[in-house]
Structures are given as structure tokens and as C-alpha cells.
C-alpha positions, 0 to 999 in steps of 0.5 A: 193880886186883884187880878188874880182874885178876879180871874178866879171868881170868874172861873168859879162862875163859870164852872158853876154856871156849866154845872147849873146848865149841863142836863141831867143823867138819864138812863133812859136808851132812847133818849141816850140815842137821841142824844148821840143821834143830834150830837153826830149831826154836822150841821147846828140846830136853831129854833125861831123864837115865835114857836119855842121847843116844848116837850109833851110827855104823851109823844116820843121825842121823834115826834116832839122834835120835829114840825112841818115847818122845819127845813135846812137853810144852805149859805151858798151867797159868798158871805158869811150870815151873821143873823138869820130871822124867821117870823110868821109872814103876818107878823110887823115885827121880826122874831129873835136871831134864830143862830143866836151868838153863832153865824153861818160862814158861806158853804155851810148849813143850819137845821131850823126847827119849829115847834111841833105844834106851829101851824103858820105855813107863810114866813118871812127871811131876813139874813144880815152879814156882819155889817147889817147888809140885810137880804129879804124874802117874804112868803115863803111856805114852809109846809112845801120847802125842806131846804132852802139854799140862799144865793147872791150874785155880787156883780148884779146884787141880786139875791136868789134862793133854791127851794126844795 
């Protein structure tokens, strides 16, 4: 009976947790259209922790949505990524996992996106896999670079990356 009760508070919670957390209805079309737009797209969305999405009523959310820094990183290295970071290249410490509770199998892809007012142009990566091996790179400049594809050569452990 324990069990029963228990299993039930935690479905309520739930519930009431999705239902504290679902956006409201609007009928606004534009933002219905964005909406569809992101909901069709493949690939997830990430926003590194140091510059959090904001939303400014005097643009429109094309604009809002979108900073010079943002950029697809490609999984091409063999391994599924488990955490990816992204801090400003003149930063000691490194920001929040930008895929949070997700990870980034090998062959796949993830939209990063900043906010639209950031103007760091050099940052950092790090990416580990699921046993903390962590693969670096340093000064990267996100005002040139709209995809980057990560690369790991097993037999000479050593890691590449295409930048476009």
C-alpha cells in the first residue's frame, strides 16, 4: 500500500510539475511559426550558461533568437560526448554543461546558441565522454566559425577539429 501511495504522489508531482512548466497559449502567429519552425528542427538547441537567452520586447524573436557567436558543433570523433563546455577564452573557470541532462552520440549535431547581446568573440571547448576522457580547445573565435566538427583519431589520440 506504501508503494502505491508513493507511486502516486510521484505521478501527481509530476503532473503538476509538466503543468507549472508548459508555456502558455498564444495567438500570436509568429510566435506560433517560430514555435513549429524550432519544433521541426533535428538538431537539440543549447545555450552556454555565461550568456543566458533573454528576451527584449523592442525586437522580434528572429532577432532575439540569434547572436554572432552561435554555431553547430558536429560529433564526428567515434564517441558518444557526454558534456560539452564553452566559456569565454579569458575566463579560469569553465561554464555549465551546455547539453545538460542530454549527450551528443557520434555522427549527430547540436545548435549552440548565445545570447544576442554577448560580444566575446574567443572561447573555449571542452568535451568529455561518459568516463571523464576530456579533449580541449582553446581560442576559438565564434564571430568566424558557424560549424565546427570535432574529429578523434583513436590510433594517434589525437583530436581535430573543421571549422567553417
Amino acid at each position: 500500500m506504501k508503494s502505491l501511495k508513493l507511486i502516486g504522489g510521484v505521478a501527481g508531482a509530476l503532473l503538476l510539475t509538466a503543468a507549472c512548466t508548459a508555456p502558455a497559449p498564444t495567438n500570436n502567429a509568429a510566435a506560433n511559426a517560430s514555435a513549429a519552425n524550432k519544433a521541426a528542427t533535428p538538431a537539440a538547441i543549447a545555450t552556454p550558461a555565461a550568456s543566458p537567452a533573454a528576451s527584449n520586447a523592442n525586437t522580434s524573436p528572429a532577432a532575439s533568437d540569434s547572436a554572432a557567436q552561435d554555431f553547430t558543433l558536429v560529433n564526428e570523433t567515434g564517441v558518444e560526448i557526454d558534456k560539452v563546455y564553452i566559456s569565454p577564452h579569458d575566463k579560469d573557470d569553465w561554464e555549465e554543461d551546455v547539453l545538460g541532462k542530454d549527450t551528443l552520440p557520434t555522427t549527430q549535431s547540436v545548435e549552440i546558441k548565445f545570447h544576442r547581446d554577448e560580444t566575446a568573440a574567443e572561447w573555449d571547448l571542452r568535451i568529455e565522454d561518459k568516463d571523464g576522457n576530456s579533449i580541449e580547445w582553446e581560442n576559438l573565435n565564434l564571430l568566424k566559425i558557424s560549424k565546427l566538427t570535432l574529429h578523434y583519431d583513436a590510433a594517434t589520440k589525437k583530436a581535430t577539429a573543421d571549422m567553417e
